[in-house]
C-alpha positions, -999 to +999 in steps of 0.1 A: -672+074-088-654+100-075-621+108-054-614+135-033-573+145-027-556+141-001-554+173+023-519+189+035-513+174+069-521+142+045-499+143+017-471+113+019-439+129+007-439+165+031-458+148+059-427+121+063-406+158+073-435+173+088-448+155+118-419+146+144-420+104+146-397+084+168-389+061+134-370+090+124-353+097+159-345+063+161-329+062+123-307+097+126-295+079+159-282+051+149-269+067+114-246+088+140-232+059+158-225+043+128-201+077+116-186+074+152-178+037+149-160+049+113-141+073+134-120+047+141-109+032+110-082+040+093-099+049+064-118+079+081-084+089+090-071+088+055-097+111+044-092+137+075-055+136+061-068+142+029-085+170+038-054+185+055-034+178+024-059+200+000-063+227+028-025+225+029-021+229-006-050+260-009-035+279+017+003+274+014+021+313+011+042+303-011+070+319+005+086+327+041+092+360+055+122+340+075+160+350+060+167+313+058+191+296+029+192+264+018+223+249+007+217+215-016+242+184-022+223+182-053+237+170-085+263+200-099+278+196-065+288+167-068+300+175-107+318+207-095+338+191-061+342+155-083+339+142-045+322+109-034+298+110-012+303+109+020+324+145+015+355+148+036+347+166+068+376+195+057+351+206+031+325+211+055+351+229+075+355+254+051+321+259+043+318+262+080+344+294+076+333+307+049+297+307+062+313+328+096+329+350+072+300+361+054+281+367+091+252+338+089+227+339+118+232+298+123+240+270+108+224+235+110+243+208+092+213+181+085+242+153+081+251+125+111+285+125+119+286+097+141+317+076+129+352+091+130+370+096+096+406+104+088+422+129+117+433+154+098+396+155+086+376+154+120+403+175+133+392+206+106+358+205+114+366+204+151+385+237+146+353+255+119+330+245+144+346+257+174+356+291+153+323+297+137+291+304+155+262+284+165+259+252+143+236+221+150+244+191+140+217+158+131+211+133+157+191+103+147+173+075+155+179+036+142+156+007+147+171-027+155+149-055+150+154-085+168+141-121+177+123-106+208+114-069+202+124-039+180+146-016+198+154+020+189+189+037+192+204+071+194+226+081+170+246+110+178+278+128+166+311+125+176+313+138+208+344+162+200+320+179+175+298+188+206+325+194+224+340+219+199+307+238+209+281+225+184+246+211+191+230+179+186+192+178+176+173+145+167+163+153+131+135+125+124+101+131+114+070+105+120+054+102+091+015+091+090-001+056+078+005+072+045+038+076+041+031+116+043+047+138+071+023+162+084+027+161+126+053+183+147+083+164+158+077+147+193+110+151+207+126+179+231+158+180+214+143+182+177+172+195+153+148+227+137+142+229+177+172+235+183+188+256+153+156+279+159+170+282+196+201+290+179+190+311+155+170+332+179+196+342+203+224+349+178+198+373+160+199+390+197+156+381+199+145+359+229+143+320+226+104+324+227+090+294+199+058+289+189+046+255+197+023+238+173+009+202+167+010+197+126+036+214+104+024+247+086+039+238+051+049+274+034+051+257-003+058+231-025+095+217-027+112+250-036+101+273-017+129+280+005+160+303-011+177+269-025+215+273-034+239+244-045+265+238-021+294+241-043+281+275-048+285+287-012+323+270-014+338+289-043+342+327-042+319+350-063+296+324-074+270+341-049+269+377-038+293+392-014+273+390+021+249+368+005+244+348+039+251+376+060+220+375+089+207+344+080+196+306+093+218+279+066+205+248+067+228+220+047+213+189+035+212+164+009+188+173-023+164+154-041+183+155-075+211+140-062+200+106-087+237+091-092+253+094-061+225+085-036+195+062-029+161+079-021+164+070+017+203+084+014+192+113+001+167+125+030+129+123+010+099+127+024+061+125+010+048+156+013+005+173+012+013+187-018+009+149-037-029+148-030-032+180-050-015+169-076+018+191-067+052+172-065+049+147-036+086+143-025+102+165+001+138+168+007+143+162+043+166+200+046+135+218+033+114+202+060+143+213+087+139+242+072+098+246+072+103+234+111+123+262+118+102+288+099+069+275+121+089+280+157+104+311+149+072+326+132+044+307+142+035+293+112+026+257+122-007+248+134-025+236+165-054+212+165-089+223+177-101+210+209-124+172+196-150+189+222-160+216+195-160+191+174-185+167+194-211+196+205-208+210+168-216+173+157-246+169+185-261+201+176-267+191+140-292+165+149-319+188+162-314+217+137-317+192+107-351+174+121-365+212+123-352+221+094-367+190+082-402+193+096-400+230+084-387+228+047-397+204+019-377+170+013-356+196-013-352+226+012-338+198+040-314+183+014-303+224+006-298+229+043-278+199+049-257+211+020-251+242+030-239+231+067-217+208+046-203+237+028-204+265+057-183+239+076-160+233+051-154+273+045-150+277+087-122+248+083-105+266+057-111+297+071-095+284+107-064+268+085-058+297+065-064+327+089-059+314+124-034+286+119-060+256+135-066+226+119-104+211+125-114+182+104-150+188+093-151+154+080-172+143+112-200+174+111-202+170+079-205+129+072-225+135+107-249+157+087-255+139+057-257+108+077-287+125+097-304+139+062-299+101+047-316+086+075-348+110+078-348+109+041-349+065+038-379+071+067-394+097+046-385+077+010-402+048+033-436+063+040-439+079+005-434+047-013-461+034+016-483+060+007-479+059-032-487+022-033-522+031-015-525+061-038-516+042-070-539+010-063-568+038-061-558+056-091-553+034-114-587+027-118-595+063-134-560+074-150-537+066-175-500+054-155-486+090-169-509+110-147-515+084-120-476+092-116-477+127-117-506+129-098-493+109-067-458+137-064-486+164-061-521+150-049-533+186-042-531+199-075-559+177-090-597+174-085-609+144-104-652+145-116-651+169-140-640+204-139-640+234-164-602+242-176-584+261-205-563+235-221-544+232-253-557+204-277-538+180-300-549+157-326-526+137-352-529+115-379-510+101-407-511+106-441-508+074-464-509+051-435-536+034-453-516+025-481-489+014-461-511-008-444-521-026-477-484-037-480-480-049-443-489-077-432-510-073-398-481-076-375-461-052-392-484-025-392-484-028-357-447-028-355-451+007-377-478+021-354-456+008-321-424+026-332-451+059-337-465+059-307-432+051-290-413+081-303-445+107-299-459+097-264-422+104-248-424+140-264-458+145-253-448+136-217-415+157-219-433+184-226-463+187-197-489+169-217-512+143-214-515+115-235-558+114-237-557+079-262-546+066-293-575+060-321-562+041-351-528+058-363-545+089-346-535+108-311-550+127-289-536+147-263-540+178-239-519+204-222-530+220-187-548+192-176-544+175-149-521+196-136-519+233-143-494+249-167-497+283-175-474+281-211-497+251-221-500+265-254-464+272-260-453+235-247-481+223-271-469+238-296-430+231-293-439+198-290-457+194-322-427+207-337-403+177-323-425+157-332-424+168-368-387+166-362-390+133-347-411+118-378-377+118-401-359+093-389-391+067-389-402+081-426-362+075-430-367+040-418-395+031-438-373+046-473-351+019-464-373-010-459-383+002-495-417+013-480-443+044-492-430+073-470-461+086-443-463+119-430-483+135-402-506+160-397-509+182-362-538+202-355-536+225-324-567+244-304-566+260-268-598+265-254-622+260-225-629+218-219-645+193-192-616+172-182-621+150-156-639+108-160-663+098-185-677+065-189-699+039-168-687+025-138-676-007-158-654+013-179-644+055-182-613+074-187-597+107-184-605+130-210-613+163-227-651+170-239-661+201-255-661+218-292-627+231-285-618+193-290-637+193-322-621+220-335-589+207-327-593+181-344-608+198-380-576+218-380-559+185-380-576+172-412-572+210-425-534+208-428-546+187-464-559+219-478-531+243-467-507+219-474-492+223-438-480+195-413-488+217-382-521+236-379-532+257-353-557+285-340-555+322-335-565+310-299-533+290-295-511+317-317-525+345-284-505+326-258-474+317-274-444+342-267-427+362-295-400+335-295-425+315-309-422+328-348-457+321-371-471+321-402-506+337-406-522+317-435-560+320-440-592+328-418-619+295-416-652+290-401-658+261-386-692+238-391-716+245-369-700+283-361-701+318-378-672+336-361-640+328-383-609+314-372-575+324-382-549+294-385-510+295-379-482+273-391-450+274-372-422+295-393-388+302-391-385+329-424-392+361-406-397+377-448-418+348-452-444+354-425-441+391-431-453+386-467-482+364-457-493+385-428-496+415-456-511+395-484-542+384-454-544+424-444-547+438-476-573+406-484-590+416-453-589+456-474-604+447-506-569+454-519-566+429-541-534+444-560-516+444-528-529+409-517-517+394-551-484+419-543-474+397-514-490+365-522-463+367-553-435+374-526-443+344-508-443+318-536-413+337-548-400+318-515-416+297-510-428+281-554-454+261-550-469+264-516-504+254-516-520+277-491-505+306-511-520+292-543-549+290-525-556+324-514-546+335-549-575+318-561-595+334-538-583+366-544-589+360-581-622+350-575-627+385-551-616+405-576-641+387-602-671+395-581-693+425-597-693+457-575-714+452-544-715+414-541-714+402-511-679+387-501-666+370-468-634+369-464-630+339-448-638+304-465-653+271-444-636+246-433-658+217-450-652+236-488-616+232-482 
């Protein structure tokens, strides 16, 4: 039996993005009409906001180049004037004054004055307003509900106040589904409108504003020069001139906690909440931010949604060549990167040009298309791998079947030459833990093995060949290639040493003999590929690099090691890789020695054995016995030291010109 791979035009998971199919047309356009239909739900719209709120919060000066002053009813004022709220109109007269005095720019008074109070009172603030220079007064808007429909009304101030000269600007704000204000007031007569207007000409510049469709916040709450109002009221508690040149805006604060409700005192949700800033916004500071966007152009316009729907059509056909082009991974990296790229030109358009374009439809558009050539793709490959599998399965272990069907064209099964890295186990003492288990629970024992070594095995790049008794058998480079087979080999015999502890722990407490296993390690030339009859075969290494392999195994007895391996293996591992030189061996049947490694972590300790084998090697017996003493010094009682000691006893026994090897077979051992 044999099986030939399949070839590239064939292979199930880059064919699915390789050859153009109408299945995948037909997915990527419906997958966009589905993100249009979510256009419309007021979810998708939460997100867009979302996305204004961050980009808000990312690019937000921090300041305003504007000469603007707030001027709070916060808390001390209300401590300092020991005045109820609403204030009598004669202080807001002389604020009015004093505000002239110092030579402010404007004034806008964010309060409603649309009932009459005491004569005397209205009659004060007649004569400030008429005396001082441009001021703008609130305007707002009241919804009355009724049995039939809701109707809205104007609220406006007294009309003495505008006829004393002072202007009227509606100072509401529509906030989103949200509760969060991001859009430019609708009306004409807007109140920042207005005290911009204002502002403008008594500055002697030309009424030119800026008009933009979503408010250009300049910072969290704060940002704005913020002054109590008692402060501006009572002379040198601010600078003489302080508001000379200036826009004043007066409004009610945030901290204002005993004397007002939240809707009394003016709060707003503002971006800054999504990014986990302070949410609330006092309704002065957003006059305030108004007036800083018409006067410097700070507020933003929206992108045309045309860009947005050619940007969003063009997507389809550069992901299904990007798709046909690049592997499943290299489509998924481009669809990522338009992802990205689009949200970078949406910040880069917020920050730098002051226009606000969502890229929540590009780029939901674009992982919609990937997701819906990936399902066709994910489709044919699982089609494909079923076909693969069922034919597989009748030559491979599920391991390799597995690994074999994510890369087809790296395997030719029948046989094949290949350097591979050999392992063979085996536990010591199993047999007499097996006298005191009953059938089933030597099972259990050799279940719980198996379990915890195959995974490490696998982890690693190897192959799993079979289990013989308490035995296993496994391979590195085969079926697939791996260049640092040797080094994976041996780094897993070394977790798997590690591993053993906590099932030699678990047998201690069962009050069980303790087992321990032995690892012998060869890299060499093999035949990996089937072997059997056509009733019956397997994959598996043949050759005498597997015999060797598994001698060292059974040598670890003599050297008193848990991990043996060759000077073959010990060549390809990296310097990271730190080993113990401990004797040279010939194997039966061969007459070139081998030298065999343990893995070591004491850098002195493999010095000292490396010297004591050189100087053995030089008939320098002195030295040998020099070094050999170093390493039972750290290492007492080590066998394979003992061991050479003997031998260099023995060496130095011999009578001059005896003939002398210095390496001892494997089967005397």
């Amino acid at each position: 039996m044999s099986w030939t791979p399949a070839t590239a035009s064939d292979r199930a998971g880059p064919a699915a993005w390789r050859k153009p199919q109408w299945g995948t047309l037909a997915a990527c356009a419906l997958a966009l009409l589905l993100v249009g239909a979510a256009t419309f739900t007021r979810t998708w719209h939460a997100l867009e906001f979302k996305t204004f709120d961050v980009l808000t919060a990312l690019t937000a000066p921090q300041r305003t180049a504007l000469p603007v002053v707030i001027l709070a009813i916060d808390e001390p004022t209300f401590q300092e004037l020991q005045q109820a709220w609403p204030f009598p109109r004669g202080v807001h007269a002389a604020l009015l004054q004093r505000l002239h005095a110092e030579g402010a720019a404007a004034v806008g008074l964010d309060i409603v004055f649309a009932d009459p109070s005491m004569e005397a009172e209205d009659a004060a603030l007649d004569r400030a307003i008429a005396g001082a220079g441009p001021v703008v007064l609130a305007a707002t808007r009241e919804k009355i509900d009724s049995s039939n429909a809701a109707l809205w009304l104007d609220v406006q101030p007294l009309q003495r106040f505008l006829d004393a000269g002072a202007d009227a600007g509606d100072a509401g704000v529509e906030p989103d589904d949200d509760f969060v204000v991001r859009r430019a007031p609708v009306a004409r007569d807007g109140f920042a409108l207005r005290l911009a207007q204002r502002a403008a000409e008594a500055r002697g510049l030309a009424p030119v504003l800026h008009p933009f469709d979503w408010i250009g916040y300049r910072g969290a709450r704060g940002t704005f020069d913020t002054r109590s109002y008692y402060q501006a009221l009572e002379p040198g508690l601010l600078p003489a001139g302080f508001f000379k040149g200036k826009i004043v805006l007066v409004g009610r604060s945030a901290r204002t906690a005993t004397e007002l409700t939240r809707s009394q005192a003016d709060l707003f949700n503002s971006p800054f909440g999504t990014a986990g800033g302070e949410r609330l916004f006092p309704g002065v500071e957003l006059q305030a931010t108004l007036v800083d966007n018409y006067l410097t152009g700070g507020g933003l316009r929206s992108v045309h949604e045309g860009w947005t729907l050619a940007l969003t059509a063009l997507l389809l056909p550069v992901l299904l060549w990007g798709g046909r082009r690049l592997h499943p991974a290299g489509a998924a990296a481009l669809t990522a990167a338009l992802v990205v790229a689009m949200g970078l030109v949406s910040w880069g358009l917020f920050a730098r040009f002051r226009l606000w374009w969502p890229p929540l439809l590009p780029a939901a558009a674009a992982v919609a298309v990937y997701a819906a050539a990936a399902l066709v793709a994910y489709a044919l490959v699982r089609q494909r791998a079923r076909q693969t599998r069922a034919m597989l399965a009748q030559y491979l272990p599920p391991a390799v079947v597995s690994r074999l069907i994510a890369h087809p064209e790296l395997m030719r099964l029948g046989g094949e030459a290949r350097e591979v890295t050999l392992m063979f186990t085996d536990l010591a003492h199993f047999t007499t833990l097996s006298e005191r288990l009953s059938a089933e629970q030597t099972v259990e024992v050799l279940t719980g093995y198996f379990n915890a070594m195959t995974p490490i095995v696998h982890a690693t790049g190897g192959t799993v060949d079979k289990f013989i008794g308490d035995a296993v058998m496994a391979f590195w480079g085969a079926p697939l290639s791996d260049p640092q087979h040797a080094e994976n080999a041996v780094r897993a015999a070394i977790a798997m040493q590690q591993a053993m502890q906590a099932l030699v722990a678990d047998l201690a407490a069962r009050g069980l003999p303790p087992i321990h296993m032995r690892i012998g390690l060869h890299t060499g030339r093999v035949v990996v590929g089937n072997v059997g009859s056509e009733q019956r075969f397997s994959y598996t290494a043949i050759g005498d690099a597997v015999n060797l392999a598994a001698r060292l195994e059974g040598a670890n007895k003599a050297f008193g090691t848990g991990i043996l391996l060759s000077a073959a293996t010990a060549a390809q591992l990296p310097p990271t890789v730190a080993l113990r030189a401990l004797d040279d061996v010939i194997v039966k049947g061969k007459t070139e020695p081998v030298r065999v490694f343990t893995p070591c972590d004491d850098a002195a300790l493999c010095q000292a054995s490396q010297a004591a084998l050189d100087a053995f090697h030089a008939r320098d017996w002195d030295g040998a016995a020099h070094s050999l003493a170093q390493v039972l010094q750290r290492l007492p009682g080590d066998l394979a030291a003992l061991r050479l000691q003997e031998r260099v006893a023995d060496a130095r026994a011999l009578p001059a010109g005896a003939d002398w090897a210095p390496a001892v077979a494997l089967d005397k051992l």
